[in-house]
ZAMARGU-4260 file (C-alpha; in steps of 0.2 Angstrom, whole numbers, plus 5000, padded with zeros to 4 digits):
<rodrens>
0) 5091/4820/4895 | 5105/4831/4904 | 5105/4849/4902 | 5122/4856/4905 | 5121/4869/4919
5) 5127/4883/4909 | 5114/4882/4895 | 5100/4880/4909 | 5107/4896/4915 | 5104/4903/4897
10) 5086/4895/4896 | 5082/4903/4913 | 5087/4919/4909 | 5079/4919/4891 | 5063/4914/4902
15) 5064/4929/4914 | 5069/4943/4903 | 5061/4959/4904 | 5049/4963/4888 | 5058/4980/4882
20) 5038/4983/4876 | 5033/4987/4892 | 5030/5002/4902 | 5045/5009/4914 | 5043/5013/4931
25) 5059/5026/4938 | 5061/5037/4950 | 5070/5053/4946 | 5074/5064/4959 | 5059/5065/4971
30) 5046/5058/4957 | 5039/5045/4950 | 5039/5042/4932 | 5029/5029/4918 | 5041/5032/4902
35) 5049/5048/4907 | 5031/5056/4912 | 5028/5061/4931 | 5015/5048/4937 | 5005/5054/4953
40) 4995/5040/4965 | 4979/5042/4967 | 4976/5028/4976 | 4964/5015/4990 | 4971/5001/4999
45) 4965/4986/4995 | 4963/4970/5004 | 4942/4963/5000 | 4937/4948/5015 | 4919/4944/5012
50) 4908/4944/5027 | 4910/4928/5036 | 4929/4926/5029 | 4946/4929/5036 | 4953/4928/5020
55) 4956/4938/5005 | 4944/4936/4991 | 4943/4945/4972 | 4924/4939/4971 | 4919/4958/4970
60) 4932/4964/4959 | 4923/4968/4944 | 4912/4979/4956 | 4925/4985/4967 | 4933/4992/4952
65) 4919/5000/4944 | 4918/5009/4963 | 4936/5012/4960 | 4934/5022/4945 | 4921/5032/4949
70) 4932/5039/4965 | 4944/5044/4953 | 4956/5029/4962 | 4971/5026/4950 | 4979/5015/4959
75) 4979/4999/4970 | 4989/4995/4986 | 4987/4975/4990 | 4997/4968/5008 | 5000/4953/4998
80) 5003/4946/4982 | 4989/4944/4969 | 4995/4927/4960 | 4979/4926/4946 | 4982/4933/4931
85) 4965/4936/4928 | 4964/4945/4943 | 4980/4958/4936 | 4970/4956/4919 | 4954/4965/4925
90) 4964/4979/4936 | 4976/4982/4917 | 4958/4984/4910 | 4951/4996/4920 | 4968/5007/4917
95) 4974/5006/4937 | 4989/5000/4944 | 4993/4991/4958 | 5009/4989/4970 | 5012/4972/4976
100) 5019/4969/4995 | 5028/4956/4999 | 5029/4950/5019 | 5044/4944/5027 | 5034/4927/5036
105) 5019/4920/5024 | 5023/4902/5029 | 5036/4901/5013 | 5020/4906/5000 | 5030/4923/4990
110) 5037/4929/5005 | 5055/4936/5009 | 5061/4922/5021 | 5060/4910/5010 | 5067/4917/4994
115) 5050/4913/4983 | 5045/4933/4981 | 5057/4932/4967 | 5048/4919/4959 | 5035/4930/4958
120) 5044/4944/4951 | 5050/4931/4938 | 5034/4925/4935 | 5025/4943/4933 | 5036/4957/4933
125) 5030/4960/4913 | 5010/4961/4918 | 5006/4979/4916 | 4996/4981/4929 | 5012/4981/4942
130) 5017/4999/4946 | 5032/4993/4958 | 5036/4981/4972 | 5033/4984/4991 | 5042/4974/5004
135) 5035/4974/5023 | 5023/4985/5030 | 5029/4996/5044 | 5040/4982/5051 | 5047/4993/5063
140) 5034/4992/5073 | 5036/4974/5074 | 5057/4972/5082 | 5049/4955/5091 | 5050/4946/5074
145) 5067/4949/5073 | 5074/4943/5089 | 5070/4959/5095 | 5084/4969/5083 | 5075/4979/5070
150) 5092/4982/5062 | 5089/4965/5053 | 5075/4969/5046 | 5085/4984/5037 | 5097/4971/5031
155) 5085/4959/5023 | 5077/4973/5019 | 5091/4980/5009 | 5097/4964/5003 | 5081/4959/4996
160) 5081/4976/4987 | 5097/4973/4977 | 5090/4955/4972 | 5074/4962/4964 | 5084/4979/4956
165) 5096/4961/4947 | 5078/4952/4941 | 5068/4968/4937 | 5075/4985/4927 | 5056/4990/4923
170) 5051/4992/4942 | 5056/5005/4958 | 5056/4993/4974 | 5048/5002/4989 | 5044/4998/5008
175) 5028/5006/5020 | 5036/5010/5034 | 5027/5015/5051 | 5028/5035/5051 | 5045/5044/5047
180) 5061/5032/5047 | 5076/5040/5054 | 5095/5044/5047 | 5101/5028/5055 | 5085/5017/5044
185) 5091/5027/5026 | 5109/5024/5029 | 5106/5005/5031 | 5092/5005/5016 | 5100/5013/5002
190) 5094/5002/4987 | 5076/5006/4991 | 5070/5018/4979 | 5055/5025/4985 | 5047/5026/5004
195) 5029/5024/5009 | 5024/5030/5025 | 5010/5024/5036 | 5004/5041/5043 | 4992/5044/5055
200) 4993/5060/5063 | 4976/5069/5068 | 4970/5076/5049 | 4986/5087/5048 | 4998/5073/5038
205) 5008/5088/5028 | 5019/5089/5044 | 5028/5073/5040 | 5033/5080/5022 | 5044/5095/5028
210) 5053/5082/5040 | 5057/5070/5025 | 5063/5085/5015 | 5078/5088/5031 | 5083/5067/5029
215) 5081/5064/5010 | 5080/5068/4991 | 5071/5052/4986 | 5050/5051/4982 | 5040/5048/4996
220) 5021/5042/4996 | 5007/5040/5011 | 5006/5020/5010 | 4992/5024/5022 | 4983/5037/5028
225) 4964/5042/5033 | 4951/5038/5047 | 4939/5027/5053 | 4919/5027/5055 | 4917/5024/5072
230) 4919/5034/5087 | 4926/5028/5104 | 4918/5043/5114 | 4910/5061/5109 | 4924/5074/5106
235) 4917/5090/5100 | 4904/5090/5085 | 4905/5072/5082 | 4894/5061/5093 | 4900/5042/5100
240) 4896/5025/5089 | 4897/5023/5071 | 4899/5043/5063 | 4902/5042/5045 | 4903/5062/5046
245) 4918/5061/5057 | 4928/5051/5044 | 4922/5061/5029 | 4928/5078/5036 | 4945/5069/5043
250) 4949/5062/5026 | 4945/5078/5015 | 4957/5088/5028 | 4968/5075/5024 | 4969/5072/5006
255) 4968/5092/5007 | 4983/5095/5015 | 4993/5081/5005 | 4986/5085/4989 | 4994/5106/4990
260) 5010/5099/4993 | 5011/5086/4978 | 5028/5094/4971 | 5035/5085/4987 | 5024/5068/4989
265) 5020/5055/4975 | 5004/5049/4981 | 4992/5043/4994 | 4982/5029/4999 | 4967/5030/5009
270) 4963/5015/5020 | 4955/5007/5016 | 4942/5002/5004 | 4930/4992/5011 | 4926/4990/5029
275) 4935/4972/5035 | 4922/4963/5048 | 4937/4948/5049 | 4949/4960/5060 | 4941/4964/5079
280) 4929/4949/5083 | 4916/4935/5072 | 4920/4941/5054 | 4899/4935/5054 | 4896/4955/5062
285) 4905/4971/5061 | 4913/4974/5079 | 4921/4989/5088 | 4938/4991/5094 | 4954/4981/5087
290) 4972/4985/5088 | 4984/4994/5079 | 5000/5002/5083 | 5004/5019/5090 | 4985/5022/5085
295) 4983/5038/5096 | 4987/5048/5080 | 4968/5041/5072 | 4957/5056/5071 | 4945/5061/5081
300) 4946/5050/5093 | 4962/5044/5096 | 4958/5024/5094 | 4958/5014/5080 | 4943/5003/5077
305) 4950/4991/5065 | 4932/4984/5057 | 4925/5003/5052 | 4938/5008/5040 | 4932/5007/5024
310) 4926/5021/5009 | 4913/5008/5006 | 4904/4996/5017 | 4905/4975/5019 | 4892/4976/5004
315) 4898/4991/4994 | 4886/5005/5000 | 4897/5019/4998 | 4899/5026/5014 | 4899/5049/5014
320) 4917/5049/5013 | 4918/5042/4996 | 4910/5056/4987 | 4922/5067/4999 | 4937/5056/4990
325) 4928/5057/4973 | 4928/5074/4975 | 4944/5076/4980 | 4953/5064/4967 | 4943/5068/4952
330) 4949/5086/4951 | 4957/5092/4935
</rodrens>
């Protein structure tokens, strides 16, 4: 049977429309608001490969959760879309959210290139676990994927911006962009609503606030920030090799400083959750060193080793920075 195109049309948008039940995500200003009432991320980014894996893996999610909780986390931060409803289900039920990133290149599976991270924003944009969407994460360290021009990075970016703002009224769109874009990066990005920033600057982030102030109006959130366990070389108190101490008096400096100045942020994630053995070396053993971009800002030693990151370890032995966080984020 032939359906005429313009009733398909009809039946498509019936499909997609938004539930008017469901809980509002604006901006307003420089915060972020649930139905009209300022909404403040607490928050862990979270991305759980078991040992021996490369690949993602909610096996733990019932305990990671619990863990989540009980550090006063109130929100997740994922690097790639979590396509199980029961998955989203179990996060609604413990009362957290989580912002979903979409990548530019995931081989065609929700990613921008191809066009299919609108399916997925058709397909869940009324679970109430989603706080808002994320596209790319600090991209501009990355011109090379972009025949070597970022500035076409800024215009998918912005393009695929204005696609979601026509699918979705109930849900800001964001990006995590690799420290503090520039006046150039704003004027070509005006339909994002809301900036992330991947901040790694020693344990004193608060500098990068007063600089946003100076180049926009619009909310701004720490889409990373934090420290890892391991240290390269002695400085100072902290001895070389694993130092658990090192990371715990780095992060509570950190959340510290951005927690004072919460008028002018609208949250932070500490990275990451658990440690990820799959990143350096054999994901069968947890191994030093790794790569990241411009990582000389990673306190205190200057190097980012990419396996040690984690407020808990590969088998969720809290690590001394998680009762540093717990302290931190379960303040009245």
């Amino acid at each position: 049977m032939k359906i005429h195109k313009a009733v398909f049309i009809l039946i498509l948008a019936f499909a997609c429309k938004q539930d008017p039940s469901l809980d509002v995500v604006t901006v307003s200003g420089n915060q972020l608001l649930i139905n009209q009432l300022p909404y403040y991320m607490k928050g862990i980014c979270y991305h759980p490969v078991p040992k021996g894996e490369t690949r993602r893996d909610f096996g733990s999610i019932d305990q990671d959760l619990a863990l989540m909780i009980e550090a006063g986390i109130n929100t997740l931060r994922v690097y790639e879309p979590i396509a199980t409803v029961e998955v989203l289900d179990k996060i609604k039920a413990a009362g957290l959210k989580v912002i979903i990133n979409f990548g530019y290149n995931q081989e065609g599976k929700y990613d921008i290139r191809s066009g299919t991270y609108l399916d997925y924003i058709n397909a869940f944009k009324n679970h109430e676990a989603i706080l808002f969407w994320e596209l790319g994460n600090e991209y501009n360290f990355r011109p090379e994927w972009f025949d070597g021009d970022i500035k076409k990075w800024y215009r998918v970016l912005n393009t695929s911006a204005e696609k979601i703002h026509e699918l979705d009224a109930h849900h800001p769109v964001a990006t995590a962009h690799g420290e503090l874009p520039d006046s150039l990066v704003l004027s070509m990005t005006a339909n994002i609503d809301i900036w992330g920033m991947n901040v790694y600057r020693w344990d004193q982030p608060s500098s990068l606030i007063e600089e946003w102030k100076v180049i926009s109006k619009k909310p701004m959130y720490f889409s990373e920030a934090g420290a890892d366990s391991y240290m390269v070389t002695a400085r100072d108190e902290f001895q070389e090799g694993e130092n658990q101490q090192a990371q715990a008096i780095a992060n509570g400096k950190i959340i510290d400083e951005i927690l004072r100045n919460t008028d002018a942020n609208v949250g932070v994630f500490m990275f990451s959750f658990t440690d990820g053995w799959w990143k350096a070396g054999s994901p069968d053993q947890q191994d030093v060193g790794g790569w990241a971009p411009y990582s000389s800002g990673v306190p205190y030693d200057g190097a980012a080793n990419e396996e040690y990151w984690g407020i808990v370890d590969i088998e969720r032995n809290k690590k001394l920075t998680f009762n540093v966080i717990k302290e931190y984020f379960t303040k009245d």
